[in-house]
mmCIF file of the N, C-alpha and C atoms, coordinates in Angstrom:
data_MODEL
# 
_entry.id   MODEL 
# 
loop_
_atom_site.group_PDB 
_atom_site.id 
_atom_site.type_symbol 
_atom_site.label_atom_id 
_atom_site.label_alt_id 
_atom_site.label_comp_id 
_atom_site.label_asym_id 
_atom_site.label_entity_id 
_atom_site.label_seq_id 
_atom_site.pdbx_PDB_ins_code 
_atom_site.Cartn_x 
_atom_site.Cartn_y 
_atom_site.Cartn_z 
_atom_site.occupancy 
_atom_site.B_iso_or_equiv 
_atom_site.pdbx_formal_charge 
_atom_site.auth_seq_id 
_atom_site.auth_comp_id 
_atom_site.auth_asym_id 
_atom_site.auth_atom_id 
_atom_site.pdbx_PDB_model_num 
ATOM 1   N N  . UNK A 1 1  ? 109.348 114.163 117.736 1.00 0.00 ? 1  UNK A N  1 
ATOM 2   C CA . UNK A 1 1  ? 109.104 112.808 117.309 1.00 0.00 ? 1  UNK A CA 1 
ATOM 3   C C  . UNK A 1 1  ? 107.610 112.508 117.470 1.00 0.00 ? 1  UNK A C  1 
ATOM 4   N N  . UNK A 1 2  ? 106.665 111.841 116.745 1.00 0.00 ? 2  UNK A N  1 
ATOM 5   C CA . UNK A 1 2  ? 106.090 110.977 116.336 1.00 0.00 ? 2  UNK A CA 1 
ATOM 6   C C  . UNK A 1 2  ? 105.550 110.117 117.016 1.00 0.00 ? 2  UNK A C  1 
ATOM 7   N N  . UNK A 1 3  ? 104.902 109.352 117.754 1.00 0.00 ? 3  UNK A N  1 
ATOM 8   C CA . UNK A 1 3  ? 104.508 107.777 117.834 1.00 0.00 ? 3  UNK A CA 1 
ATOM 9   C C  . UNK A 1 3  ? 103.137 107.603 117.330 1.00 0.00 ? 3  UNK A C  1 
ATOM 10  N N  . UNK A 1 4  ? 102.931 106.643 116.507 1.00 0.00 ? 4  UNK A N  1 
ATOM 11  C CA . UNK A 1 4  ? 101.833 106.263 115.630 1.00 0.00 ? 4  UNK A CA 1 
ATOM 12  C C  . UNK A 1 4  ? 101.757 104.701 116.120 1.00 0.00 ? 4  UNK A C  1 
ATOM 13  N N  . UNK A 1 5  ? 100.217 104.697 116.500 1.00 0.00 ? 5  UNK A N  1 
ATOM 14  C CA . UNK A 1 5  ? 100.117 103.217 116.274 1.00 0.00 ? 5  UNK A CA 1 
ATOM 15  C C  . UNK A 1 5  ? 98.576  102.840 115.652 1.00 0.00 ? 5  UNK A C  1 
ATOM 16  N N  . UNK A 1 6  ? 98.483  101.667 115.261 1.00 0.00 ? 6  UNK A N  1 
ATOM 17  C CA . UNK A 1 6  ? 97.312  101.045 114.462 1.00 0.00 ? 6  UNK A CA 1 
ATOM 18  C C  . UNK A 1 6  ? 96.590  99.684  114.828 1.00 0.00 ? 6  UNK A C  1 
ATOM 19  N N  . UNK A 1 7  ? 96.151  99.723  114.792 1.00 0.00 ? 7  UNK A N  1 
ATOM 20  C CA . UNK A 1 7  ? 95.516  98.404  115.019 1.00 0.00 ? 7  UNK A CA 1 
ATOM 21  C C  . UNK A 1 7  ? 94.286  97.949  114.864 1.00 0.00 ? 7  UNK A C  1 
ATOM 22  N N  . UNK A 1 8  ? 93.824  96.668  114.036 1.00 0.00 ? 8  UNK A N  1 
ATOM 23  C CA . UNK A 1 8  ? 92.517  95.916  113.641 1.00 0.00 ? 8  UNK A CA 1 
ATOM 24  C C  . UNK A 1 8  ? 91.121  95.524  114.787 1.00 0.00 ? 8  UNK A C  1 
ATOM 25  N N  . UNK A 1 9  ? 90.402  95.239  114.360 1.00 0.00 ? 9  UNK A N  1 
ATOM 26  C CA . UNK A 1 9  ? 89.747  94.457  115.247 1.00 0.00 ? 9  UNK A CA 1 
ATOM 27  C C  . UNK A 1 9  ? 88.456  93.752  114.458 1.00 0.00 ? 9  UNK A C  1 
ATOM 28  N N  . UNK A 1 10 ? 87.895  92.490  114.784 1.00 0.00 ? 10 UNK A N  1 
ATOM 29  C CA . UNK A 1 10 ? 87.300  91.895  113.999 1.00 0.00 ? 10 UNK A CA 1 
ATOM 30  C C  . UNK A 1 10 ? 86.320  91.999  114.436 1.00 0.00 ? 10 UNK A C  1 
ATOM 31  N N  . UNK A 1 11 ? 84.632  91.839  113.920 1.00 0.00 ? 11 UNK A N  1 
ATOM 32  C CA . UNK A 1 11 ? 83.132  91.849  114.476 1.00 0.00 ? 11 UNK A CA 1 
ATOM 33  C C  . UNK A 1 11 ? 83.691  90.450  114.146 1.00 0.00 ? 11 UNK A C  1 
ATOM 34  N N  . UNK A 1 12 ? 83.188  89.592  115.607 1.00 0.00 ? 12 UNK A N  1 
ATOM 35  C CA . UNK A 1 12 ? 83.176  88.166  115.771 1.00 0.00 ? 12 UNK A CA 1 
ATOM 36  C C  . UNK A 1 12 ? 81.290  87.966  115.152 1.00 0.00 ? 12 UNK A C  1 
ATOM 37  N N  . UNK A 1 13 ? 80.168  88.669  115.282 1.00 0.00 ? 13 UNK A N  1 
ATOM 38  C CA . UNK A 1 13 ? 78.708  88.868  114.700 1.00 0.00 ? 13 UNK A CA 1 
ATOM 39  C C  . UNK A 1 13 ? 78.936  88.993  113.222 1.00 0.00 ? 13 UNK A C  1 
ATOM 40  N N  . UNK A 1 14 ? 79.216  89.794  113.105 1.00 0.00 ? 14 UNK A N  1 
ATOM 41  C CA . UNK A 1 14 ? 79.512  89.998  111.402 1.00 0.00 ? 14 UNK A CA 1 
ATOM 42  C C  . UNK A 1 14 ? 80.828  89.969  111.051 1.00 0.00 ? 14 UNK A C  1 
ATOM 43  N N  . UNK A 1 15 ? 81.236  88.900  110.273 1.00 0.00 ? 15 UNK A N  1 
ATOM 44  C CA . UNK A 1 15 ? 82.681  88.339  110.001 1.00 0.00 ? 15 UNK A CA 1 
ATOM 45  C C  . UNK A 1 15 ? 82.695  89.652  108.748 1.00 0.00 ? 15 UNK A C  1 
ATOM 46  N N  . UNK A 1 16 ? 81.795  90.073  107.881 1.00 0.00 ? 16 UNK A N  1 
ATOM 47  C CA . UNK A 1 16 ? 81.861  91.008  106.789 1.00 0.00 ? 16 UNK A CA 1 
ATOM 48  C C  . UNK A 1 16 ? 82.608  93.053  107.393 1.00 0.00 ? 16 UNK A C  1 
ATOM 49  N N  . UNK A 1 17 ? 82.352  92.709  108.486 1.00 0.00 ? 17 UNK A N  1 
ATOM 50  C CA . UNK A 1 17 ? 83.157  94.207  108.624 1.00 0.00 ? 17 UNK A CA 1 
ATOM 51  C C  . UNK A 1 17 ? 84.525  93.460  109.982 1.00 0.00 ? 17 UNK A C  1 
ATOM 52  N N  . UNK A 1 18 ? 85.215  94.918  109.777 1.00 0.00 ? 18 UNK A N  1 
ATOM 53  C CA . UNK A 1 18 ? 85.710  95.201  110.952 1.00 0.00 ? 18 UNK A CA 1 
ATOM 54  C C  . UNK A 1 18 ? 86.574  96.295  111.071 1.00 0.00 ? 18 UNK A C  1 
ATOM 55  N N  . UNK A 1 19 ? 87.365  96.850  112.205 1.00 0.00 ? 19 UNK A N  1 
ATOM 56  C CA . UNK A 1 19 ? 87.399  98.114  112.623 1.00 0.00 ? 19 UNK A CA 1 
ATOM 57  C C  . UNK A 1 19 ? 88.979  98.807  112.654 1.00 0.00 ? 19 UNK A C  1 
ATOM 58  N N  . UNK A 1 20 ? 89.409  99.494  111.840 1.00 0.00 ? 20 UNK A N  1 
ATOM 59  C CA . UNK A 1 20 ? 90.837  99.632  112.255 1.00 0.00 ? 20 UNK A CA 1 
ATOM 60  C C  . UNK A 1 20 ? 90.913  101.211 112.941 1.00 0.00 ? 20 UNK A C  1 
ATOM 61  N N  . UNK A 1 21 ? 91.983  101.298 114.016 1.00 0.00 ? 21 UNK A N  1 
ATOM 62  C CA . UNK A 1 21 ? 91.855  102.385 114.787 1.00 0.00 ? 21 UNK A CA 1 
ATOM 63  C C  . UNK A 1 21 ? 93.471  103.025 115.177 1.00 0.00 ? 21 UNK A C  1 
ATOM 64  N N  . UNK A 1 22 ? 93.710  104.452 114.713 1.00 0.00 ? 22 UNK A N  1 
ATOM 65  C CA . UNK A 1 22 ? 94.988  104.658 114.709 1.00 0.00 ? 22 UNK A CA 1 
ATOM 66  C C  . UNK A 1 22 ? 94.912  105.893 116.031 1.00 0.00 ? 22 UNK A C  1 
ATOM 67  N N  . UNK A 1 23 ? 96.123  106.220 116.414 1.00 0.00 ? 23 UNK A N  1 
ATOM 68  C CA . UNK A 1 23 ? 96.080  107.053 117.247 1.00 0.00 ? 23 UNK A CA 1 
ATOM 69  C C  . UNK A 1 23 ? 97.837  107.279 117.330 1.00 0.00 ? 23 UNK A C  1 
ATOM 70  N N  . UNK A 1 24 ? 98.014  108.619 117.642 1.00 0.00 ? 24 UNK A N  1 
ATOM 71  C CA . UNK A 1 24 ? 99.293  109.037 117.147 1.00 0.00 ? 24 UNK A CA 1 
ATOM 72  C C  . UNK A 1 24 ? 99.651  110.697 118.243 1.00 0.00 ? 24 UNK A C  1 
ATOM 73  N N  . UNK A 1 25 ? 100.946 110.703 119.119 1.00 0.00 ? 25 UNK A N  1 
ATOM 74  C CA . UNK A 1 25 ? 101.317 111.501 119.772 1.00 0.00 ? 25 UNK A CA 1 
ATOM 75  C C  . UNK A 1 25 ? 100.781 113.334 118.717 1.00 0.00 ? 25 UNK A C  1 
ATOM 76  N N  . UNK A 1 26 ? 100.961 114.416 119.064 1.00 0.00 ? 26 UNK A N  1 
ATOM 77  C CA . UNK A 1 26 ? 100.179 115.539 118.412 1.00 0.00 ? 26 UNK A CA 1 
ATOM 78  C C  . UNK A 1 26 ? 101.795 116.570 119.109 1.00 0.00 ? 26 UNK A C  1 
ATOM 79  N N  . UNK A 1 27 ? 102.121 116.447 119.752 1.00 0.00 ? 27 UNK A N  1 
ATOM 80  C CA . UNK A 1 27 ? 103.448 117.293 119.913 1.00 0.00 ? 27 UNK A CA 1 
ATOM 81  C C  . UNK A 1 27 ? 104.872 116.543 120.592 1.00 0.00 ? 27 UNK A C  1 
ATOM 82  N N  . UNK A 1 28 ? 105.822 117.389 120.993 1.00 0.00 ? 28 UNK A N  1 
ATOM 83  C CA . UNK A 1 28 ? 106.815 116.677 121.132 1.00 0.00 ? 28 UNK A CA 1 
ATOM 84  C C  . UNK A 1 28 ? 107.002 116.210 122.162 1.00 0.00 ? 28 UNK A C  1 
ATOM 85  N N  . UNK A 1 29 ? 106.111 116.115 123.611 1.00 0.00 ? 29 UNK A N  1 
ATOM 86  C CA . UNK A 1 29 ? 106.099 115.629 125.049 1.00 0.00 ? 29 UNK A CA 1 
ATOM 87  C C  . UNK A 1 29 ? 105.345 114.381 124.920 1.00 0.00 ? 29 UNK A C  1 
ATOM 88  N N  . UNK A 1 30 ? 104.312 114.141 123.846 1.00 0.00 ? 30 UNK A N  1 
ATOM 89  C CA . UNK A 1 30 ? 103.604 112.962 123.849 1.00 0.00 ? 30 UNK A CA 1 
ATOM 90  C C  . UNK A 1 30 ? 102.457 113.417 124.989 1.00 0.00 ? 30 UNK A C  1 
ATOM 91  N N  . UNK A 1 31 ? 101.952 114.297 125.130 1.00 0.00 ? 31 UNK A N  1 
ATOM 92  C CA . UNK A 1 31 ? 100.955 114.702 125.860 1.00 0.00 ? 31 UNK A CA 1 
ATOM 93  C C  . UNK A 1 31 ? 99.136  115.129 125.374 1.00 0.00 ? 31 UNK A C  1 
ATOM 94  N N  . UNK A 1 32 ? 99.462  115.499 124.061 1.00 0.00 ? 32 UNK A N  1 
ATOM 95  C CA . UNK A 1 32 ? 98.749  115.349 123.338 1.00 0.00 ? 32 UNK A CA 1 
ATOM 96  C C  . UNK A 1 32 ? 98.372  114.195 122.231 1.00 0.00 ? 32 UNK A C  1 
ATOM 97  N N  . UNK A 1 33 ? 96.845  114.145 122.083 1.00 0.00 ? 33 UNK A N  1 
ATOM 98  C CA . UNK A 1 33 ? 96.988  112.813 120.881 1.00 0.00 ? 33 UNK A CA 1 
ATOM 99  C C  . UNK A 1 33 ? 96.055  112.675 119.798 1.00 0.00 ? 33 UNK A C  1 
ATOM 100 N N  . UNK A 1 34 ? 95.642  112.043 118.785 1.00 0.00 ? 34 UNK A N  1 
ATOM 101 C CA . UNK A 1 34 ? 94.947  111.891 117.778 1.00 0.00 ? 34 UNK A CA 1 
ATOM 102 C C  . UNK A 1 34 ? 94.937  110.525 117.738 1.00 0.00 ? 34 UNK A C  1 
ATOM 103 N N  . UNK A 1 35 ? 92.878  110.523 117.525 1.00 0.00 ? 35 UNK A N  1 
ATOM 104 C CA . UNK A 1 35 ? 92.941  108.968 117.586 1.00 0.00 ? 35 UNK A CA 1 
ATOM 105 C C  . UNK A 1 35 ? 91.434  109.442 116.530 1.00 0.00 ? 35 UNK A C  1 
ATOM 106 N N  . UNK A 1 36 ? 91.565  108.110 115.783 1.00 0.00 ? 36 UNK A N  1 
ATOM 107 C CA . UNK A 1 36 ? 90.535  107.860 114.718 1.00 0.00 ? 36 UNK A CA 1 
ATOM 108 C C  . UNK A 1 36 ? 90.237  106.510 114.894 1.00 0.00 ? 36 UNK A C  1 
ATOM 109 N N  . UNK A 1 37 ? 88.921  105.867 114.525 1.00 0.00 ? 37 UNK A N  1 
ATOM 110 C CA . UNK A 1 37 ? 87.856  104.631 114.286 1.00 0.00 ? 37 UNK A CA 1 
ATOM 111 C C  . UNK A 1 37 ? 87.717  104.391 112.942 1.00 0.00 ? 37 UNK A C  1 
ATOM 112 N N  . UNK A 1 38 ? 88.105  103.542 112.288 1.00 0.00 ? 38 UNK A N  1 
ATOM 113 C CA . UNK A 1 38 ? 87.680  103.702 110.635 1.00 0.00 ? 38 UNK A CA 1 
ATOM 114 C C  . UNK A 1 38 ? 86.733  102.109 110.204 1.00 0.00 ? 38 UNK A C  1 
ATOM 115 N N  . UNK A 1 39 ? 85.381  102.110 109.883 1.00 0.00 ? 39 UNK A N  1 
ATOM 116 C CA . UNK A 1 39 ? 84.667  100.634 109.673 1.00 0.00 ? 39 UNK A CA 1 
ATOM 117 C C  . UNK A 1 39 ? 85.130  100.303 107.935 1.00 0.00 ? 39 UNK A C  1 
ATOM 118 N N  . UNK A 1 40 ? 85.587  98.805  108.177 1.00 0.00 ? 40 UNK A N  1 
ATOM 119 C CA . UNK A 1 40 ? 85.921  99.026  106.802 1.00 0.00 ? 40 UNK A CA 1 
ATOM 120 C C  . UNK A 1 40 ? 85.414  97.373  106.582 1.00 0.00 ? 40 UNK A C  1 
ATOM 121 N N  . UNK A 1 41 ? 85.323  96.857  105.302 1.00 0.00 ? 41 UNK A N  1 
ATOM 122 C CA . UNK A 1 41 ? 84.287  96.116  104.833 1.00 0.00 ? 41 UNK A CA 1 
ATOM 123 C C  . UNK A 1 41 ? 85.413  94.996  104.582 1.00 0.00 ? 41 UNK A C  1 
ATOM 124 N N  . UNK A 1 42 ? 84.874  93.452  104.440 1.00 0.00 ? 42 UNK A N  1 
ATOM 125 C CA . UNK A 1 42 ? 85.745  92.451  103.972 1.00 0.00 ? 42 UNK A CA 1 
ATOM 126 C C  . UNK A 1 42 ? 85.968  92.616  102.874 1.00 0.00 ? 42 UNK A C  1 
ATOM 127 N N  . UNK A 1 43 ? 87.756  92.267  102.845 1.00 0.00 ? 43 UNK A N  1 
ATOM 128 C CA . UNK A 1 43 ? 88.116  92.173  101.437 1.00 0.00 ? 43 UNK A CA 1 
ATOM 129 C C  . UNK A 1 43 ? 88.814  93.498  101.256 1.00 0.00 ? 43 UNK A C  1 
ATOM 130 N N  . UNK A 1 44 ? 88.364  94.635  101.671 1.00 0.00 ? 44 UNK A N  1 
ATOM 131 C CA . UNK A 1 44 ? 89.405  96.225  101.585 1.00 0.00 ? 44 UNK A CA 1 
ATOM 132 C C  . UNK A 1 44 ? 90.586  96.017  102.144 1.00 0.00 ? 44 UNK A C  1 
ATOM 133 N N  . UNK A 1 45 ? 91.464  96.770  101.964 1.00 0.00 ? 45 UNK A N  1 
ATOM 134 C CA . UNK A 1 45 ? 92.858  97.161  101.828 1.00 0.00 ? 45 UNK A CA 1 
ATOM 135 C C  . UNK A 1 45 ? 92.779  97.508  103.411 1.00 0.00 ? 45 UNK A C  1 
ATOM 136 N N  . UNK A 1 46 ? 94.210  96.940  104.003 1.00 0.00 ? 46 UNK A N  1 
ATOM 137 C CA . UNK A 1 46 ? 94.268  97.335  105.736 1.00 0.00 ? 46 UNK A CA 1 
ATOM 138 C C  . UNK A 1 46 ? 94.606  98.855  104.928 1.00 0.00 ? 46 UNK A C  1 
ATOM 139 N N  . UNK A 1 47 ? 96.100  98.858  104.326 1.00 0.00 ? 47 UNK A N  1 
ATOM 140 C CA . UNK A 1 47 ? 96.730  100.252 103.751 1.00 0.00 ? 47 UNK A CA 1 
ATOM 141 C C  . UNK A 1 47 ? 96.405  101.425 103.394 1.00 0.00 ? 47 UNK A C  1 
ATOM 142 N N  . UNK A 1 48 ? 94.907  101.244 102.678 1.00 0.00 ? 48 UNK A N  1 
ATOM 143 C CA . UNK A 1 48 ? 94.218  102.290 102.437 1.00 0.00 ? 48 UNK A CA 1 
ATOM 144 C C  . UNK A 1 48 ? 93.823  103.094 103.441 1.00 0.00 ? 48 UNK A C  1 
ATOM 145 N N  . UNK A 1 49 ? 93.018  102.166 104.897 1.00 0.00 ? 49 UNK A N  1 
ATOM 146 C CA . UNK A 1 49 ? 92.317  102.857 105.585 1.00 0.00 ? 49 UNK A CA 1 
ATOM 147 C C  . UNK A 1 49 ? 93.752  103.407 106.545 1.00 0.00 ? 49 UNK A C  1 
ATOM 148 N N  . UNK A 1 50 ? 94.783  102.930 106.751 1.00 0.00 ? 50 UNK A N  1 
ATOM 149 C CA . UNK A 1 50 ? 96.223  103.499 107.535 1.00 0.00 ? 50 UNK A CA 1 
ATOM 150 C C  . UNK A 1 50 ? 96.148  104.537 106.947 1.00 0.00 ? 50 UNK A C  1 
ATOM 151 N N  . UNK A 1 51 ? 96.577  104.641 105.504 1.00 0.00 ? 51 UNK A N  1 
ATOM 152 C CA . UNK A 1 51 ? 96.526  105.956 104.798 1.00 0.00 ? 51 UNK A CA 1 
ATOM 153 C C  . UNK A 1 51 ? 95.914  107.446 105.161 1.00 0.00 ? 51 UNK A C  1 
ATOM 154 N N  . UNK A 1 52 ? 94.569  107.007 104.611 1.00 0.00 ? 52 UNK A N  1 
ATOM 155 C CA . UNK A 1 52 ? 93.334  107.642 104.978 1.00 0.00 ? 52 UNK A CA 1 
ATOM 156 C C  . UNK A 1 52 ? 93.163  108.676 106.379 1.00 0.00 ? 52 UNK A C  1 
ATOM 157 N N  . UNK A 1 53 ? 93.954  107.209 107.542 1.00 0.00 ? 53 UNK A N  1 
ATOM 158 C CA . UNK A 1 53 ? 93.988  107.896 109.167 1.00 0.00 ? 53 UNK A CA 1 
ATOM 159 C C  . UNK A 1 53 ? 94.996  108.829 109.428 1.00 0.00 ? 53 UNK A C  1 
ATOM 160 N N  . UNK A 1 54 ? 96.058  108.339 108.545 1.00 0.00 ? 54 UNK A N  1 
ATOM 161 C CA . UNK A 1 54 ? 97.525  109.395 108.299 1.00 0.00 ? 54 UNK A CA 1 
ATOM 162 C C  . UNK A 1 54 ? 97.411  110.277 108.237 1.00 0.00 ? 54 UNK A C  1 
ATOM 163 N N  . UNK A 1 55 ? 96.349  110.478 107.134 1.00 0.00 ? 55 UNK A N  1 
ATOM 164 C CA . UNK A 1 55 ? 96.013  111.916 105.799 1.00 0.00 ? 55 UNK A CA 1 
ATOM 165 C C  . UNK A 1 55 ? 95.435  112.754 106.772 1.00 0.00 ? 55 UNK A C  1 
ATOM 166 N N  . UNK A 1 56 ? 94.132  111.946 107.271 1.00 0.00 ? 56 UNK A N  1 
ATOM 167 C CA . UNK A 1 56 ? 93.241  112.745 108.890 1.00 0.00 ? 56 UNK A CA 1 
ATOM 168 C C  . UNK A 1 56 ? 94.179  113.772 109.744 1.00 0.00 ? 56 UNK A C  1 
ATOM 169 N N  . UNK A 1 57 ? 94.895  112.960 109.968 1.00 0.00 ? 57 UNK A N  1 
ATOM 170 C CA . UNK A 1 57 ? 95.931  113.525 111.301 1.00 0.00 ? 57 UNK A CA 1 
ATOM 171 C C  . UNK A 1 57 ? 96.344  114.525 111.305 1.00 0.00 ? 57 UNK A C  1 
ATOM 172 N N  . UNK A 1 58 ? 97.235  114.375 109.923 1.00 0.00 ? 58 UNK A N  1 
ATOM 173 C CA . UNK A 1 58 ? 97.961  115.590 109.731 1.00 0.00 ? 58 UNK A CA 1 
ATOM 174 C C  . UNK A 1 58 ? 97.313  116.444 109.301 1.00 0.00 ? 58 UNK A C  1 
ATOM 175 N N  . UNK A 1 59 ? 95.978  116.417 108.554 1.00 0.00 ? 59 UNK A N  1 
ATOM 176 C CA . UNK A 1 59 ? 94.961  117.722 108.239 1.00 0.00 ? 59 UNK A CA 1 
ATOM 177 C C  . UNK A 1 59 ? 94.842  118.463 109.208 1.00 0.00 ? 59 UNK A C  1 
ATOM 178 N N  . UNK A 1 60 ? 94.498  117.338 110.897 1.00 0.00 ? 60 UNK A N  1 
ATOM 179 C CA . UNK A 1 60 ? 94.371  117.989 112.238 1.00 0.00 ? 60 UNK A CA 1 
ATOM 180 C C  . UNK A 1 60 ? 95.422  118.660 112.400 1.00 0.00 ? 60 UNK A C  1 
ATOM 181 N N  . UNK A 1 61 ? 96.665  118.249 112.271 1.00 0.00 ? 61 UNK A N  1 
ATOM 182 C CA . UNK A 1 61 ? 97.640  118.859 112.800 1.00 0.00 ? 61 UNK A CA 1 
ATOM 183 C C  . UNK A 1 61 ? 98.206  119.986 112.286 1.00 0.00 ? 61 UNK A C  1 
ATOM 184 N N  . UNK A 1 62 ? 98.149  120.239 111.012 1.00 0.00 ? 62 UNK A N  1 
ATOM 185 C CA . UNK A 1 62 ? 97.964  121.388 110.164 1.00 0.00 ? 62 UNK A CA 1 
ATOM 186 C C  . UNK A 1 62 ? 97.497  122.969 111.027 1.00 0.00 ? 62 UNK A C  1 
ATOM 187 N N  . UNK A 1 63 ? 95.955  121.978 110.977 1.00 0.00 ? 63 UNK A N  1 
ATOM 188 C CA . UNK A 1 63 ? 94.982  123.014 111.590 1.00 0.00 ? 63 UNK A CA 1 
ATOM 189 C C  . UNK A 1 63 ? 95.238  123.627 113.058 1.00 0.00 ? 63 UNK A C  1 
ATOM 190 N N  . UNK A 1 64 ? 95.702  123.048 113.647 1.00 0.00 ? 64 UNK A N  1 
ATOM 191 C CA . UNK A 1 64 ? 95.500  123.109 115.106 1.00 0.00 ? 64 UNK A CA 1 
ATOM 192 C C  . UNK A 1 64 ? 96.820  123.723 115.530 1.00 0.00 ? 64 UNK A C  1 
ATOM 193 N N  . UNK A 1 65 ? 97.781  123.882 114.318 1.00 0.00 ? 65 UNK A N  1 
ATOM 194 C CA . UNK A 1 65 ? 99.299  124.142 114.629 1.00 0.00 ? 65 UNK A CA 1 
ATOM 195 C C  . UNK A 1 65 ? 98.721  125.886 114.168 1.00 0.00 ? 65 UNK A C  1 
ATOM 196 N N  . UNK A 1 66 ? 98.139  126.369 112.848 1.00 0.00 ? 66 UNK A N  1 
ATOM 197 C CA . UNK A 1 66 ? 97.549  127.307 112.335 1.00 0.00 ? 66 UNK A CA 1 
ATOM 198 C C  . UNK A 1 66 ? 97.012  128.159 112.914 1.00 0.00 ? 66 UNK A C  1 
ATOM 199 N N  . UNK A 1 67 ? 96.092  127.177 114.419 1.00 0.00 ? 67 UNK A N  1 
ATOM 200 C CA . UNK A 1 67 ? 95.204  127.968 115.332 1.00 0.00 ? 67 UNK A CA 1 
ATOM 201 C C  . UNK A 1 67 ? 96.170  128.499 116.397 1.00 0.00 ? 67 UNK A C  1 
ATOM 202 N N  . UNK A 1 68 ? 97.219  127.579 116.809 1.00 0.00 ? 68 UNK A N  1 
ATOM 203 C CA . UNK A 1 68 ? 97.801  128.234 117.987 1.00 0.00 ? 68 UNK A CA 1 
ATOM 204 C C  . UNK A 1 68 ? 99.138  128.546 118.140 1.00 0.00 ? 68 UNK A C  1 
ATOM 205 N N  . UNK A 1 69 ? 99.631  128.672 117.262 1.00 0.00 ? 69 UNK A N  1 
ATOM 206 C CA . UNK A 1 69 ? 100.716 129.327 116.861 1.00 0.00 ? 69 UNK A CA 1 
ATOM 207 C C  . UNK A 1 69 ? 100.862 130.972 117.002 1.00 0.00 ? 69 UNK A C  1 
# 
């Protein structure tokens, strides 16, 4: 299993950006993890950048399953 979580954060200085940040368990003990920072601009899609952090992850996880397997 999985645990993924996400979450926003606003520049209270610059109302024009702010920051969404995902981070997500990497095996099945939850001992390992993946975490990403993504700056994204007013007015963009929350969905895209979730996406985007999704897509990240599992590239990592791909890789890292490839290496030590």
């Amino acid at each position: 299993m999985m645990i993924i979580g996400f979450d926003v954060c606003y520049n209270k200085r610059d109302e024009n950006k702010s920051y969404g940040a995902l981070i997500a368990t990497m095996n099945d003990t939850q001992t390992s993890f993946f975490s990403c920072v993504q700056q994204r601009e007013s007015g963009e899609e929350l969905s895209s950048y979730f996406a985007m952090s999704v897509a990240s992850m599992y590239i990592i996880v791909i890789y890292f399953k490839n290496i030590f397997i």
